[in-house]
N, C-alpha and C positions, 0 to 999 in steps of 0.2 A: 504494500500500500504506500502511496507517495502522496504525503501532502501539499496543496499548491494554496500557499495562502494569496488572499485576495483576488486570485482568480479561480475560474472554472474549468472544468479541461475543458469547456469547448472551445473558450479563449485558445488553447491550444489543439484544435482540430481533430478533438476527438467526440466520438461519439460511445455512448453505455449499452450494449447492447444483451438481449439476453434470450436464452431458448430455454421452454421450459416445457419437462414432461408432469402433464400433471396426472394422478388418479382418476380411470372414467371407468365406465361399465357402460356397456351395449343400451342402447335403445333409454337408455335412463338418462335424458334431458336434465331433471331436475338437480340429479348430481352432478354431472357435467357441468352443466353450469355453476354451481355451487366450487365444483375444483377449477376451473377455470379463474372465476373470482378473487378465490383466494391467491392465485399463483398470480395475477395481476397487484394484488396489495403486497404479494410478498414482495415480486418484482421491484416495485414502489421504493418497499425500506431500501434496495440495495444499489437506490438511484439509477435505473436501468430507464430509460430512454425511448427503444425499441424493444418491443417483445415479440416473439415468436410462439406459439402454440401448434401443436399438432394438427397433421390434416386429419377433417371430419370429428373434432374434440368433440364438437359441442352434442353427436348423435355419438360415437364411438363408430373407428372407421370398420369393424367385422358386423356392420350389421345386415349383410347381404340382401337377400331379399326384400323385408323389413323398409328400403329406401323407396319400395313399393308404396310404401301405406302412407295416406296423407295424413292420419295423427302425427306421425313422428316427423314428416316433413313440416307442421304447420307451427308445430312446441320446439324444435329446432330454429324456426324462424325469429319464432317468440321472444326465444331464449337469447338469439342475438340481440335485438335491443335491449334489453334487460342487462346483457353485457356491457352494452355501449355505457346504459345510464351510467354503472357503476365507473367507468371510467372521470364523469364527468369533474373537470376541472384537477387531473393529474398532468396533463399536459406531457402525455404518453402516448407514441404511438402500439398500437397492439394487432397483431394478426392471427385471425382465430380461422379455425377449418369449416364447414358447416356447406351441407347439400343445399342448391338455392335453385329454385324453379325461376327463369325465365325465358320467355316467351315459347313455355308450353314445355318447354326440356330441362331435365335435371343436369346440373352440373355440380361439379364436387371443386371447392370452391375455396377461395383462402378472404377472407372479407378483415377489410384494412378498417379498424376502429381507432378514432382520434377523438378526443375531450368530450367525450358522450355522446360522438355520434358516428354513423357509418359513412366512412369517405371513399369508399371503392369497393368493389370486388371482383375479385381474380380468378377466370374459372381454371381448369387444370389443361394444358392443352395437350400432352401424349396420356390418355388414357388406356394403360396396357389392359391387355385379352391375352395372359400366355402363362404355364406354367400355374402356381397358384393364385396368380392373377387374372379376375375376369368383370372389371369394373365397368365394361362396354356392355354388359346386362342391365345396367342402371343410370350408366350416365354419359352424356355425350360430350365429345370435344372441345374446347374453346376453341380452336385454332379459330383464327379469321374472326372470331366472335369481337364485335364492339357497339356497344350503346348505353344506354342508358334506359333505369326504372324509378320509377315512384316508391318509394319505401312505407315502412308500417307509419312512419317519422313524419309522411308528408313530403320530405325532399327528395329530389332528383337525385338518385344515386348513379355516377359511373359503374358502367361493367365493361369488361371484357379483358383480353390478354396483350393490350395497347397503353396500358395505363403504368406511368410513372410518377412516383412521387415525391413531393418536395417538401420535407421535413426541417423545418430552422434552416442549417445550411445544407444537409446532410439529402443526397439525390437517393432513392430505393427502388429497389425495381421487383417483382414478385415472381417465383415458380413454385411446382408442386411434385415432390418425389419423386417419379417416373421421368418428369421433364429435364434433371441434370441426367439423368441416365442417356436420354437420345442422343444421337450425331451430335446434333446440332442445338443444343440447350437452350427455351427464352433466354436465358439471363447473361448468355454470349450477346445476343441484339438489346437487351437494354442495359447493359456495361458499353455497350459503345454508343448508343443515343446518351451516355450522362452517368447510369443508375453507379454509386461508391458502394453500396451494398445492396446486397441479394437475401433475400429471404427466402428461404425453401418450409412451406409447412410438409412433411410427410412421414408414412404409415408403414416403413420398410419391417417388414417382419427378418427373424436372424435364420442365417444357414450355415455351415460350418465356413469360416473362414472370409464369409461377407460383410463382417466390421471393418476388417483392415481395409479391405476393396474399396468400402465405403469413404473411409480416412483420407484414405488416398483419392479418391475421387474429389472430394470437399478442397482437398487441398488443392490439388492442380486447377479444379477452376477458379477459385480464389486468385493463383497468380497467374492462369491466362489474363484472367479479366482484371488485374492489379485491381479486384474487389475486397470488400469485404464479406462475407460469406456466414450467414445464421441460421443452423438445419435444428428443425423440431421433429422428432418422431415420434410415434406413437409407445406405449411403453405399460405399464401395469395395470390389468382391471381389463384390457381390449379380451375378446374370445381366444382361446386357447384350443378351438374344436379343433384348427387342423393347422396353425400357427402358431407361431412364439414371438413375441414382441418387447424387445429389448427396454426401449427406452435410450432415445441417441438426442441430448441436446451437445450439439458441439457450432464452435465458431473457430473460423479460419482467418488465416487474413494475409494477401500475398503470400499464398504461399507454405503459411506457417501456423501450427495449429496454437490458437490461443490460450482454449479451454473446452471441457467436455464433461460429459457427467454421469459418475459409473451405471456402469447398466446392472439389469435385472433387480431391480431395488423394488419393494412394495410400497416405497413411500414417495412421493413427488419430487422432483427434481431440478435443477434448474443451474444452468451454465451461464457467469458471467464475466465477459470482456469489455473492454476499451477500445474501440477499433479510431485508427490513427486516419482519418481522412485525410488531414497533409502529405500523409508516405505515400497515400495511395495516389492521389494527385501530382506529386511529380514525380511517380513512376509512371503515368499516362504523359505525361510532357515530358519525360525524356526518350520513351519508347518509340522509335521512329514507327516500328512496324505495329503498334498500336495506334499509331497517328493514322499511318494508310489504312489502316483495318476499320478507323472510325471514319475515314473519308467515305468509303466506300458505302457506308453503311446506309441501306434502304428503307428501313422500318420507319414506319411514324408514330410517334409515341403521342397520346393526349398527356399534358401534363397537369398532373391533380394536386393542387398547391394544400398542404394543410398550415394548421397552427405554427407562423415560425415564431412562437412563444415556446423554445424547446428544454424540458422540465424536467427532471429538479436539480436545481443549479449544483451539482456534483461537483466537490473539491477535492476529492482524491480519485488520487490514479491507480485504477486499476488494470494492473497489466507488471507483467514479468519484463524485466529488467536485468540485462548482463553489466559487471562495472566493466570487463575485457570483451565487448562486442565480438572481437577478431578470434578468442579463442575459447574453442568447448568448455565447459563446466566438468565435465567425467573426467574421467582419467581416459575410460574407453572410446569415448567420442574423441579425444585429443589425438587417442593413438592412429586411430584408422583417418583423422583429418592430419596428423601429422606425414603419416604414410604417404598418401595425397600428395601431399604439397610436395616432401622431397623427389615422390615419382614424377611430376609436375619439373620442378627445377632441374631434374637430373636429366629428364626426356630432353628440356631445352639447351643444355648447356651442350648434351651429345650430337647434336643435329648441328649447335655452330661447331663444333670440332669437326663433324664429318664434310662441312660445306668450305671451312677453311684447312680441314685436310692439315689439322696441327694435332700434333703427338705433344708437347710442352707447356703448361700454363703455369703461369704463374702467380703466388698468390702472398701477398701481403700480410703475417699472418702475427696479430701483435698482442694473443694470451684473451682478447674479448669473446663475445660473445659472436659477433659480426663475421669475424674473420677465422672464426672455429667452423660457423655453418657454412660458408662459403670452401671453406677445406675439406670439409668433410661432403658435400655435393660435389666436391671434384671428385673425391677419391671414391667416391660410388660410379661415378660416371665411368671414371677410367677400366673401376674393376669390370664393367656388364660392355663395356667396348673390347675387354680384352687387350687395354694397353697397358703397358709397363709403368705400372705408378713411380716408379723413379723419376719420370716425365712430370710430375707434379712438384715443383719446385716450390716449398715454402721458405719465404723472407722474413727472417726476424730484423727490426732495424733499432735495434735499442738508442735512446736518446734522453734529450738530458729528465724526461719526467717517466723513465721505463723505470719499475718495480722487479723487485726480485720473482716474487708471486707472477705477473704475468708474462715476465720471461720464461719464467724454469717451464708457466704452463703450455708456452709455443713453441717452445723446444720439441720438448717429451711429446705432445702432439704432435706434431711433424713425424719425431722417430717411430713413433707408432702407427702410425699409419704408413709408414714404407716411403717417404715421400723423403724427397731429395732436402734436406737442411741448408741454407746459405744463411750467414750471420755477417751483418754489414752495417758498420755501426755509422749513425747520422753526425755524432758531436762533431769529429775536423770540421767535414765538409759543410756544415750549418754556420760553424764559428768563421770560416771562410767565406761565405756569403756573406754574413751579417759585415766583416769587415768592410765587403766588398760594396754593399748599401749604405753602410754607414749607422749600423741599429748596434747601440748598446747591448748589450748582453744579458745586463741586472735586469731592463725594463721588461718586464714579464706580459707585452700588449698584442693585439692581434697579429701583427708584423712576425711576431718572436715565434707564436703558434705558429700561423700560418705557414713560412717559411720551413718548420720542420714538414708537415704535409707533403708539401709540394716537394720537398727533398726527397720523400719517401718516395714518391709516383715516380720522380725523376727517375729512381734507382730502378725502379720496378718495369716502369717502360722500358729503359735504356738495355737492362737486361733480355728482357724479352725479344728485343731487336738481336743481343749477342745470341740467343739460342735458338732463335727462330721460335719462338713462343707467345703465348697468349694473356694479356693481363686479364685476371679475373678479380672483377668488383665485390667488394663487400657489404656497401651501405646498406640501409633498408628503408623500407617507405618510411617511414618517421622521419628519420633524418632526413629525407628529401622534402618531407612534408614541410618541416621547418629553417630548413635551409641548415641543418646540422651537420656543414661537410666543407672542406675551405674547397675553392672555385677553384678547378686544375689540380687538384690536391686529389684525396682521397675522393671526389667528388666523379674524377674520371675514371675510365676503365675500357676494355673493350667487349666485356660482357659482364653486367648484373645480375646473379643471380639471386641478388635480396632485393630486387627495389622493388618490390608489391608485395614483400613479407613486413609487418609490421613488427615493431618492437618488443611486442608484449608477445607475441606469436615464436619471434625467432629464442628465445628464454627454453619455451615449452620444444621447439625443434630439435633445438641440443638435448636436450632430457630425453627426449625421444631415439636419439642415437647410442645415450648411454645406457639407456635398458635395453635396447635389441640387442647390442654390441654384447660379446662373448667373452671379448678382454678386459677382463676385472680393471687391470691395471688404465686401460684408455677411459672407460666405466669414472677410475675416481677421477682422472685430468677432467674430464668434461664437468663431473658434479661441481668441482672449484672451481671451473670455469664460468660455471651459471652462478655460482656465491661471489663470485667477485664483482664489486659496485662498478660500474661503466662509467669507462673514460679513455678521453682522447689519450691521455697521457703527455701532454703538453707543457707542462709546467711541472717546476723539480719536486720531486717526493720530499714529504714529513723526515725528518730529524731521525724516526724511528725507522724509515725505508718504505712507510706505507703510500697508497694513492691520497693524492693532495686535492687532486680537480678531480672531482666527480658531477659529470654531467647534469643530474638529475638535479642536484642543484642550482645550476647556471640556467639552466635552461627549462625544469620543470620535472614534473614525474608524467613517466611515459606513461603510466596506466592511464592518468589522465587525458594527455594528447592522444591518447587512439582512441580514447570512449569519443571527445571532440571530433577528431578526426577522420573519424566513421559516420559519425551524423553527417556533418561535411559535407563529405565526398559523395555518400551512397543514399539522402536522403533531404540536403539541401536545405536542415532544418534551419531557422533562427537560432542568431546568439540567446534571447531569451528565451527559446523553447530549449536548447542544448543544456544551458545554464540551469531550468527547474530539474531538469533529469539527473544531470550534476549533479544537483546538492542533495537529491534524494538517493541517487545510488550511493554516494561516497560520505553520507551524512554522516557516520564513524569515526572517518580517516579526515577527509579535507571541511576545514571551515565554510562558510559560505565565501567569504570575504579570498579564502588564497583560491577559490573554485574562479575566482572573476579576474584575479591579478593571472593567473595560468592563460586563463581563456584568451587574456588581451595580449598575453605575449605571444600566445597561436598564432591571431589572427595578424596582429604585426606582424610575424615571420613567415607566416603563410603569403601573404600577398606581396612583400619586400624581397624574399628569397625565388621569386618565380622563375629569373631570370637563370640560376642554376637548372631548374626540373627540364626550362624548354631544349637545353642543348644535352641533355642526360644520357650515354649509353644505350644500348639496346639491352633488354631482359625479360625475361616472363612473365607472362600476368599469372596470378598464380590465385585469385581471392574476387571478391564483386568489385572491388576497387583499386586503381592504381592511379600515377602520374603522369603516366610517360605521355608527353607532348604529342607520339605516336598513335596512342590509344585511349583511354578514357579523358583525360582532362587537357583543355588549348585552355589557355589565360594571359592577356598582355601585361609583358611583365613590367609594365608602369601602369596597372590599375591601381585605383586608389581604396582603401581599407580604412575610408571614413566611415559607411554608412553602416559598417560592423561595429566598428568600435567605439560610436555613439550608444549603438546598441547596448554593447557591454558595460561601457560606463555611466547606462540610465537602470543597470539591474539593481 
């Protein structure tokens, strides 16, 4: 739960959404309606928005025959207004299931109820006949269905399977069970006329292994349609003569499933999410082939405006929250996403060796974090190409701020992995330069850093030229994100293999090499190697021989820049939408107040540093997001990083 004081998530582009199964029995109106009610008040407490109810709640969907008989059709009808009342002045929309006669023909039916009264109804358009389905005994199609009736209310009700609606800000579009099953699903044509969520009422009875199917279905059209996605199904109390009915409220969204609610329960149930309309909104503006696909798009939707009074002003967020967006939570999930990635790195770094037809690379290798995984996806590379890892040349280049601790650990890694050692130390040739510029020594200023970088690169090119080899990069997307790399320095390369692995990602990569890995002994290099605080090593060690400049302090804590820099890139949120998630994820760890000084030095570095990302190496994309000028993100690197950072200095 995430508190947002003084505002409302709608303020931040969310909507409450909720599917609920409630307790019915067949043919028994009175209780139906009775559970329906209640699951609308409960709804209520839990500030929920939109609700979803099963199709055919209000009769019970196994009442077969029974849809015959005009009692049950007529206390059905009843029973919907009587619904509605009870709605009146929650400022909730609600969608209930319920057979509806008109113009002479039964249809099974989703009826949209807002602030006590009926604003639509939706009849079901693939109505199956197969299997133990045989709902074309009772009731016929919407397809093509559009018009309009007079209700018990007196007013003009819309009907048909043309209707979209427009809730506060929040666009909705309606289908019913059987309809995501077909080809071609309504809720494909009204995600592309507008609809940000989809409502499915339905009655899917269980078969061995058709939840998961189900899961998976819910999800993948949630992110065809970068919708949102609220399935209600029918669930305890329905007939049992010749089916079972679970009870499935679940919400999707892009993709990803929100929330769901255990099945087989005898008691009512009900699934509640926050669905993020802003993610979903510029994942349809960035989508080109969503752009064409709503160009194209022929349907004509009537648009049925309701109450944009949208209710109850909900100040907590509900929704599941990672502080390391970039990386799994499990252990399990890390391994097989870590797998991934180095099979991912490893594939691309093999294909530039086979296209430059180089046996030699070279690699930089100075006891970090950075330059460990970058060595160690060589020397994977090399073994599954069948070359002689001798050909993998690590450079250790000690200087004036190298530590005992991340020497001894670039060493012993190198000798372990079989990889060829060269040790070349920076101090003459740096103290040679500096004369030769004219920079002091003692003045410990970007010139003094800088200049050892660039030293490094120099050794490492210049080499590469003597062996006929390859330099291989080490930074990673953070560091590019932030401009955390000196220009021609470590900044160059002629292949990245980290620049779209994130910081907080490449931590979890190396771990992942040290548990597969057989050799105890590389096992412990690597463990120290992930313990050791990240740094350039640019400035002289502590008295006692420890790290002096540690990154994370100059420049911030990376867990923080990637949870930023993931909104960012992959979702184009505000500084003061990024900002409430901030201080609600890391409310333990970071103040509000160092949550906004972090955020301003991001975006300072983020738009000032551009000019390094546009002329950047070539590498793999390896993740939903990267920099490379080539691929995901163009930026002119004299944009100006006002309208952010007013942002951030009015949180």
């Amino acid at each position: 739960m995430i508190a947002i004081p003084n505002k409302t998530i709608s303020d931040f582009g969310y909507v409450r959404v909720g599917a609920a199964v409630p307790s019915v029995s067949p043919a028994d109106v009175e209780l139906n309606k009775r559970s329906i009610i209640a699951a609308i008040d409960e709804a209520r407490k839990h500030g929920v928005q939109i609700l979803v109810l099963p199709e055919l709640c209000v009769t019970g969907y196994t009442c077969s025959d029974l849809f015959n008989q005009s009692t049950l059709l007529r206390n059905a009808y009843r029973a919907l207004y009587e619904i509605a009342a009870a709605t009146e002045g929650q400022k909730m929309l609600v969608a209930v299931g319920a057979p509806i006669v008109y113009r002479d023909l039964l249809y099974n039916c989703a009826v949209l109820i807002n602030d006590g009264r009926i604003a639509g109804v939706v009849p079901k358009t693939y109505v199956p006949n197969y299997g133990e389905f045989y709902e074309q005994r009772w009731f016929a199609s919407g397809a093509g269905v559009s018009g309009t009736f007079v209700g018990a209310d007196g007013r003009e009700t819309p009907f048909g399977t043309d209707l979209l609606f427009y809730f506060g800000g929040t666009r909705i579009g309606v289908e019913l069970c059987e309809d995501l099953w077909a080809p071609t699903p309504p809720s494909t044509a009204l995600a592309l006329a507008g609809a940000q969520v989809i409502l499915n009422l339905s009655a899917s009875n269980e078969v061995i292994g058709k939840h998961d199917y189900l899961v998976d279905l819910l999800r993948q059209q949630s992110a065809r349609l970068h919708a949102g996605y609220v399935y209600a199904s029918a669930g305890y109390g329905e007939s049992s003569t010749d089916l079972v009915f679970a009870g499935n409220g679940i919400i999707a969204e892009n993709g990803t499933l929100l929330a769901s609610t255990p099945r087989f329960t005898a008691s009512p149930q009900m699934a509640v999410a926050d669905l993020d309309c802003d993610l979903l909104m510029r994942e349809r503006r960035y989508n080109t082939t969503w752009r064409e696909s709503s160009r194209l798009q022929q349907a004509d939707f009537r648009r049925i405006v309701l109450s944009s009074d949208i209710g109850p002003e909900v100040k907590v967020l509900k929704r599941l929250l990672d502080t390391a967006p970039f990386v799994p939570q499990d252990k399990d999930s890390r391994h097989l996403r870590s797998a991934e990635i180095v099979a991912m790195q490893v594939a691309g770094l093999k294909r530039r060796l086979e296209a430059t037809r180089c046996t030699k690379l070279i690699v930089g290798v100075s006891g970090g974090l950075d330059s460990t995984l970058a060595l160690l996806v060589a020397h994977r590379a090399f073994v599954e190409m069948k070359l002689d890892v001798a050909g993998i040349i690590g450079i250790t280049m000690p200087g004036f701020g190298t530590t005992g601790r991340t020497y001894n650990n670039a060493t012993e890694l190198i000798r372990s992995l079989g990889a060829t050692l060269k040790e070349i130390s920076i101090v003459d040739s740096v103290r040679q330069h500096f004369r030769d510029i004219g920079q002091d020594e003692s003045v410990h200023d970007v010139t003094y850093e800088n200049g050892q970088a660039r030293e490094r690169t120099q050794i490492l090119m210049d080499f590469a030229n003597k062996v006929g080899g390859m330099v291989l990069g080490t930074g990673d997307l953070s560091e590019l994100a932030l401009g955390w790399c000196t220009y021609n320095g470590d900044h160059m390369s002629m292949y990245g293999v980290n620049a779209s692995v994130p910081k907080t990602l490449v931590k979890h990569l190396v771990e992942y090499f040290a548990d597969v890995t057989t050799d105890t002994h590389l096992a412990a290099i690597l463990r120290d190697i992930v313990d050791t605080p990240i740094s350039p090593e640019l400035l002289p060690a502590t008295a006692a021989g420890d790290i002096k400049q540690k990154t994370e302090d100059l420049v911030g804590p990376y867990k923080l820049h990637d949870f930023v820099l993931y909104h960012v890139l992959r979702f184009g949120f505000d500084p003061e939408k990024i900002y409430m998630l901030a201080v609600r994820v890391f409310d333990s760890e970071f103040e509000p107040a160092v949550i906004k000084h972090w955020m301003q030095v991001f975006y300072r570095r983020f738009f000032n540093q551009q000019f390094k990302r546009s002329c950047m190496p070539d590498g793999p994309k390896i993740g939903s997001v990267c920099l490379s000028p080539r691929g995901d993100w163009r930026m002119p690197s004299d944009a100006s990083a006002a309208l952010w950072l007013q942002q951030c200095e009015n949180l």
